[in-house]
C-alpha positions as CSV (number, residue, x, y, z in Angstrom):
1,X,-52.4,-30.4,32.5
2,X,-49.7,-31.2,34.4
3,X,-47.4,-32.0,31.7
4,X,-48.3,-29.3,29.6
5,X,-47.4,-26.6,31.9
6,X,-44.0,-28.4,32.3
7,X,-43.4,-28.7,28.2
8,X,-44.5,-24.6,28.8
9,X,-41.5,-24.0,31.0
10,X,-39.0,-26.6,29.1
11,X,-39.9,-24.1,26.1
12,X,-39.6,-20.9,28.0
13,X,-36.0,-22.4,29.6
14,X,-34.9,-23.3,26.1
15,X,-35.8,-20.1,25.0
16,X,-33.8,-18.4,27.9
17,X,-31.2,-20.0,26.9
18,X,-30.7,-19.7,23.5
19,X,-31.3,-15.9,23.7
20,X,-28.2,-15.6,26.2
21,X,-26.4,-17.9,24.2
22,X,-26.6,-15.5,21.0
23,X,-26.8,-12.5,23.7
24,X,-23.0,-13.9,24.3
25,X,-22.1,-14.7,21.1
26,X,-23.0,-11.3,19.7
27,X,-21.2,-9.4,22.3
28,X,-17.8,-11.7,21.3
29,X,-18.2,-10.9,17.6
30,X,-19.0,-6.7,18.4
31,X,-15.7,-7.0,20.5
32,X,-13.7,-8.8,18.2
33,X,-14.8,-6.8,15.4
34,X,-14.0,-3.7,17.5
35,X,-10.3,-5.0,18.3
36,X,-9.9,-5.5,14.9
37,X,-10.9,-2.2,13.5
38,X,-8.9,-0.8,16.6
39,X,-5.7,-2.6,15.3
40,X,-6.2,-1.6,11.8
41,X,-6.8,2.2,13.1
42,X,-3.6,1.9,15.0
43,X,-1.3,0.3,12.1
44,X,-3.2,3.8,10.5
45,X,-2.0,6.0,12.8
46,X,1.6,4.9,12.8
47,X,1.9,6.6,9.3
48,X,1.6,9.4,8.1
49,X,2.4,11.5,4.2
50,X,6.2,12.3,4.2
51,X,7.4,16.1,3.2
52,X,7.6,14.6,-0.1
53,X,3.5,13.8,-0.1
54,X,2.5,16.4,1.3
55,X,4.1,18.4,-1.9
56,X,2.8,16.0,-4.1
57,X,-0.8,15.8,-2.8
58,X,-1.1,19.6,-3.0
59,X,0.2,19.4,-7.0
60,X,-2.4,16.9,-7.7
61,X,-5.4,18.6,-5.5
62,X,-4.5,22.3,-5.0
63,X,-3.3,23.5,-9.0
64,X,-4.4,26.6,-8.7
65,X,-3.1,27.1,-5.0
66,X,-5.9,28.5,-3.4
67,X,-5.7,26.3,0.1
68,X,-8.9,24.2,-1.6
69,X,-9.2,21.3,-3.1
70,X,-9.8,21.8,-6.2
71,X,-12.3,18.1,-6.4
72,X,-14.7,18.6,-3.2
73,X,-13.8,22.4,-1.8
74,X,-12.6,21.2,1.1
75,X,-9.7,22.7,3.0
76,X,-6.6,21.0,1.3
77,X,-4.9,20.0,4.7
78,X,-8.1,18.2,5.9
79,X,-7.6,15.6,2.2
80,X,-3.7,15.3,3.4
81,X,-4.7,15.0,6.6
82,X,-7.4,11.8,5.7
83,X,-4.2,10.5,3.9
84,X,-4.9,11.3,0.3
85,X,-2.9,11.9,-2.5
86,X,-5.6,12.8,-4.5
87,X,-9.3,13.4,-3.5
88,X,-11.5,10.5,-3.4
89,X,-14.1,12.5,-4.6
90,X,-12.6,13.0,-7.5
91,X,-13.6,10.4,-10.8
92,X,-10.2,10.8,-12.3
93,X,-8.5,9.8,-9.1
94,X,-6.6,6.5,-9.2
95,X,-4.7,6.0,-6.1
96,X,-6.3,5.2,-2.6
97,X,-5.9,6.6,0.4
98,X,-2.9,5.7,2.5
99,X,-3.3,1.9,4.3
100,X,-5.5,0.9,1.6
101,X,-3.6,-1.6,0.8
102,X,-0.2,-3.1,1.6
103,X,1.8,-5.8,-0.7
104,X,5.2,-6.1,-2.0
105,X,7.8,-6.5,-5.2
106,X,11.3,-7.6,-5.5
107,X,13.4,-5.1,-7.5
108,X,16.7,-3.8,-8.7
109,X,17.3,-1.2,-11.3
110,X,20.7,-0.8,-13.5
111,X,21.7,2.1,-15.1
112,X,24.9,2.4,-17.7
113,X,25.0,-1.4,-16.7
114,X,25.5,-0.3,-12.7
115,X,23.3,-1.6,-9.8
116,X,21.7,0.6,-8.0
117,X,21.9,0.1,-4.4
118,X,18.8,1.1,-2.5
119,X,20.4,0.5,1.5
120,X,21.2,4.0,2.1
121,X,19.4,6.7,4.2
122,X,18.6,8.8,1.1
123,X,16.8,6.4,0.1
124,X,14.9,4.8,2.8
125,X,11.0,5.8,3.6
126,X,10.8,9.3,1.1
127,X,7.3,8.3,0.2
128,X,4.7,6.2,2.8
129,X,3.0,5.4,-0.4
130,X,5.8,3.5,-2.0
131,X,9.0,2.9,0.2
132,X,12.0,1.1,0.5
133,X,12.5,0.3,4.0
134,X,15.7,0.5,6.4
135,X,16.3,-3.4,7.1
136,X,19.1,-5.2,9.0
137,X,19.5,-7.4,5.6
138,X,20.7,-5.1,3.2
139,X,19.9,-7.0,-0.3
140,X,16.1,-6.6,1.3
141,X,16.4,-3.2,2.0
142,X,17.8,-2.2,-1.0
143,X,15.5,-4.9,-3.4
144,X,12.2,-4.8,-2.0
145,X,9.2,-2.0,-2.9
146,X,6.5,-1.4,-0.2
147,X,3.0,-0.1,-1.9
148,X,0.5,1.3,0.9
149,X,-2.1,2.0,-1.1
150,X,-4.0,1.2,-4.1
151,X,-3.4,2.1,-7.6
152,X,0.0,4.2,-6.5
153,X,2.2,3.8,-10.0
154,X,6.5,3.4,-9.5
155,X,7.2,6.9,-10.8
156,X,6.1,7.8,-7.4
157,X,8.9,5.9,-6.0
158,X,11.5,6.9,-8.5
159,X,10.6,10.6,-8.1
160,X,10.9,10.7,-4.6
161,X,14.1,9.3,-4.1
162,X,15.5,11.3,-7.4
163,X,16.3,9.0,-9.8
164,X,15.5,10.0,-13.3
165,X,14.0,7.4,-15.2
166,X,13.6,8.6,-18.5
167,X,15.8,5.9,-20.4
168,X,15.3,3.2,-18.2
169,X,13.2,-0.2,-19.5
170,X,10.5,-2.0,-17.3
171,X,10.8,-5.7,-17.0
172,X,7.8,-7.3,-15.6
173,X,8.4,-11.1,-14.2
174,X,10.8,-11.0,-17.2
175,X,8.5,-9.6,-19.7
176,X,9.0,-5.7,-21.2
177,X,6.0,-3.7,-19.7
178,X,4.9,-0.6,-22.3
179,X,3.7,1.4,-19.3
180,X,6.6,2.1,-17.9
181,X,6.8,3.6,-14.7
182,X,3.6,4.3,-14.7
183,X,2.9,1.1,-13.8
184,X,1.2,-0.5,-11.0
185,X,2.9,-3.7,-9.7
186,X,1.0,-6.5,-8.8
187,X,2.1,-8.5,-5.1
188,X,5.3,-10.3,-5.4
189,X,6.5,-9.0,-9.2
190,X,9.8,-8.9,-9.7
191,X,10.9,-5.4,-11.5
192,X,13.8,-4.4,-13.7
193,X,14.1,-0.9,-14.7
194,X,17.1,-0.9,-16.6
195,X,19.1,1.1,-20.0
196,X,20.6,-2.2,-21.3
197,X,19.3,-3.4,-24.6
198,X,21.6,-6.2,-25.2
199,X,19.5,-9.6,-24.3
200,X,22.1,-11.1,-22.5
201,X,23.0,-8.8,-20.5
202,X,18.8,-7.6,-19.5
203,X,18.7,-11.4,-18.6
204,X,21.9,-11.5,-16.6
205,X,20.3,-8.8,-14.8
206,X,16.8,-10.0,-14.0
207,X,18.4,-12.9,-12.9
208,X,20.1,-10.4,-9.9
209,X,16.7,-10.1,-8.6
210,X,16.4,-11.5,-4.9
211,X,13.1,-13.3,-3.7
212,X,12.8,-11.5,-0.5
213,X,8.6,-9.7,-0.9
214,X,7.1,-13.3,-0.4
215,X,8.2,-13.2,3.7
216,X,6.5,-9.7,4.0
């Protein structure tokens, strides 16, 4: 009798423990989850749509100018505001909401054979959604594309920093891309948007292309 009430109390010990074991265990996993989702909100809040979005997003959600979006009937600030180009609820949407995603290409773009050099202030951060950014190394600043979201195609890019494209060639990792600037570049591509058409010269000019998206 004895001996059973002890193996009764060895189990109920056991028990005791394991429950404030998990009991422990859980609470380090809800924090650490909540840190995480904390950091994420705060890399979040640190951007925000440019002048330049803000226009954009009401072309793409307000057509007929009303102050609704024309996909859910919402307010249109409160979409801009939720960082959205264009309304989630909307099927033929195809870019994501700012801080869905965040990855990198290396690129340069010659026109009438002449690089383009991207380190200058009117250039630097005129979209969140696709940026160059203002960097102490200059060949990075000026040859490095920063996507923030998904699905966000380079005309975006192009557009806001005023740069017609309407001649220019897309070289993807050295291969001509038929969609243009329309396209949506993988992490680490290398880009050349360029008017040359003689061979040598194209490959001269890939070759200019630095290696700098890998460190970011």
């Amino acid at each position: 009798m004895k001996n059973k009430k002890n193996y009764i109390l060895y189990g109920l010990l056991l028990l005791v423990i394991a429950t404030l074991i998990f009991s422990i265990s859980s609470l380090f996993s809800f924090q650490k989850s909540n840190l995480n989702q904390s950091m994420q909100n705060t890399r979040m809040s640190r951007m925000s749509l440019t002048s330049f979005d803000t226009q954009l997003a009401r072309q793409f959600m307000d057509k007929d100018n009303d102050g609704r979006c024309d996909a859910c009937g919402m307010p249109v600030d409160m979409c801009i505001d939720s960082g959205q180009l264009q309304c989630n609820m909307d099927p033929t949407s195809t870019i994501g909401i700012l801080g869905s995603a965040h990855i990198h290409a290396d690129f340069k773009v010659y026109i009438n054979e002449k690089l383009i050099d991207f380190a200058s202030q009117n250039y630097y951060m005129k979209s969140s959604f696709m940026h160059v950014d203002n960097n102490q190394n200059k060949q990075d600043a000026s040859g490095v594309l920063h996507m923030h979201a998904t699905g966000v195609p380079l005309w975006i890019f192009f557009k806001s920093v005023g740069i017609n494209t309407t001649n220019l060639n897309l070289y993807v990792n050295g291969k001509l891309n038929p969609e243009g600037i329309n396209y949506v570049f993988n992490d680490e591509d290398k880009l050349l948007l360029t008017d040359g058409i003689d061979e040598a010269t194209i490959n001269k000019q890939f070759e200019s292309i630095t290696n700098y998206a890998k460190a970011h």
